[in-house]
N, C-alpha and C positions, 0 to 999 in steps of 0.2 A: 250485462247487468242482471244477476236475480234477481227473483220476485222478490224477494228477502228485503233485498236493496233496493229495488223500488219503491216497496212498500214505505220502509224507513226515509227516502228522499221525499215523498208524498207527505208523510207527517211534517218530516220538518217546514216543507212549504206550505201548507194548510195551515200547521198550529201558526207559522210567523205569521200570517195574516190576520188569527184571533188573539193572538197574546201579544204582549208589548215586550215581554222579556225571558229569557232559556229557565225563571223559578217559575214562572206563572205558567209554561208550559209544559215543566219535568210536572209539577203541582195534578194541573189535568190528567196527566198521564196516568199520575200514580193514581189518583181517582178511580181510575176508569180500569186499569189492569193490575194496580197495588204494585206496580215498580213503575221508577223514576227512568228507565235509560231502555232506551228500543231497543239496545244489541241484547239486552235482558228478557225481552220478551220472546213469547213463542209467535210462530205464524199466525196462528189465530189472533192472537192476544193485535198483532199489527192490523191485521185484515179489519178489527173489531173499530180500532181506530181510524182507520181510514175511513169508514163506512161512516163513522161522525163527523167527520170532517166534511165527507159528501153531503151526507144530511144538513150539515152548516151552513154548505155553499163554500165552504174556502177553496175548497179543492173544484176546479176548473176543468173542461176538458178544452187541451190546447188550441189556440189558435193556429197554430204552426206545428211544424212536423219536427217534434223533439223539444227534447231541453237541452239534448246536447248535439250538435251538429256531426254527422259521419267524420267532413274532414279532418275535426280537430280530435273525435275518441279514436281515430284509427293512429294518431303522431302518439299517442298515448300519456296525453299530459291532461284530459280531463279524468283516466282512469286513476293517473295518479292521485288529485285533488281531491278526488270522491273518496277514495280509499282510504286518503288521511283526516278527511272530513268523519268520514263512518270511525276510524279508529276515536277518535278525539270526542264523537259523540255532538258534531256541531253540525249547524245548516248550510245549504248552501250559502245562503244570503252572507254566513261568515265569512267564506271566499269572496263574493263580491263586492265586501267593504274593502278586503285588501285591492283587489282589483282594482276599484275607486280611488285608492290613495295609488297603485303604483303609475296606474298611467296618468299623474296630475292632476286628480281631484283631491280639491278640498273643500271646507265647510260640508253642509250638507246634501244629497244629491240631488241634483236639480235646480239647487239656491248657489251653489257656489262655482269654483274653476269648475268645468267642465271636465270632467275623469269618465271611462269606460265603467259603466253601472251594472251591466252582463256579462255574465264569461262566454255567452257565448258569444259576445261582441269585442273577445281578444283575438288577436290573431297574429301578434308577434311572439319572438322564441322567449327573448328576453324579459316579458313581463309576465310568461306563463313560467320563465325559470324564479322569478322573483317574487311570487305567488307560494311557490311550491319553497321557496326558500323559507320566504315566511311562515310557510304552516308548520315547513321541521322545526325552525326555534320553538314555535307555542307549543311542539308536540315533546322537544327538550326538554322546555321548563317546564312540562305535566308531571313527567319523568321524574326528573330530579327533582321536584317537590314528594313526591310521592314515595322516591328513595328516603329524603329528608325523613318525610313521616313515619315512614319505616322502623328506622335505625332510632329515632325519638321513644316511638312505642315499645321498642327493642329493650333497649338501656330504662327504659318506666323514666324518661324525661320527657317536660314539653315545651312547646313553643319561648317561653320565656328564658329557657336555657339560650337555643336562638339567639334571641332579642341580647342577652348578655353578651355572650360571644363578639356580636359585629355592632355592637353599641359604638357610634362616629364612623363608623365606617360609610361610606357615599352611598347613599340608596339603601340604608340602610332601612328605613321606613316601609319600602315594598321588595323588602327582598325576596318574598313570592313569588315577584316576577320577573325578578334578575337573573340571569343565567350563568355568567360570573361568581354571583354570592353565591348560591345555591350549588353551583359547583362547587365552590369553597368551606362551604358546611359540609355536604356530603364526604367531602374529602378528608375533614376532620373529623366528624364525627365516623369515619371509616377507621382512622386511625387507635380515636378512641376505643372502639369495640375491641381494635387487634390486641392495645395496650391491654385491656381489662382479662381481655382471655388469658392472655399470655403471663395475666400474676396472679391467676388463680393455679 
């Protein structure tokens, strides 16, 4: 791991311990460096952060040797986690609510079924494959929302085009986060743009 990425894993751990939620801690950030998203920042600009966090107390020096254990980054399934984590811009802690739901937790942790609360207390193939699963869909429907917004902004239409479009359609209320729909618009509004070029 770089420093780069260390750094950015340390913010994400620090601020979840002072914020309750990803606006109340992009908010600090941007305070503090005038950009909302760590891959935006320069090294300093991380180093400046982390330095607050320390001064806060959030940031800890560990009890144990690592956050990630040798034998599982050497199978290379937490290299992968991290990597989709950083792309996506999300904490670890977001991998270990998946974690928490794959291997049988529910409610919340601590209070409910009993589920794996740490990655680094995973150690089967199947629920590091099923982790990694789940972060590609959220990392799909970032995607294709974003293609959405694109092609929206493209053609000078907005959201409410959408909303017409897939009016009764099932889920049609958070089609944000459907990956079916959102495939489905993109797909059409792909076609649209070809139609429009092609009668000019």
């Amino acid at each position: 791991m770089s420093n780069r990425q260390k750094f950015i894993q340390l913010i994400h751990i620090g601020a979840g311990r002072l914020f309750k939620d990803e606006d109340s801690r992009r908010d600090w950030q941007e305070q503090h460096t005038g950009k909302r998203s760590c891959s935006k920042m320069t090294d300093k600009e991380l180093q400046y952060l982390v330095k607050l966090l320390r001064d806060a107390k959030a940031i800890k020096p560990p009890k144990r040797a690592g956050r990630v254990p040798a034998n599982i980054d050497r199978n290379g399934y937490m290299r992968k986690i991290e990597a989709m984590l950083a792309d996506m811009d999300l904490s670890w802690e977001y991998a270990e609510t998946i974690a928490w739901h794959m291997t049988g937790g529910s409610g919340q942790a601590g209070t409910g079924r009993p589920g794996v609360e740490r990655l680094e207390w995973v150690h089967k193939r199947e629920h590091f494959e099923a982790i990694i699963a789940a972060l590609y869909k959220e990392q799909k429907k970032r995607r294709l929302l974003q293609t959405v917004e694109h092609l929206l902004d493209a053609m000078n239409l907005n959201e409410t085009y959408v909303e017409q479009l897939i009016a009764g359609r099932p889920n049609a209320g958070n089609w944000r986060r459907n990956v079916p729909l959102l495939s489905a618009i993109a797909d059409h509004l792909y076609e649209k743009v070809d139609f429009e070029n092609a009668a000019e």
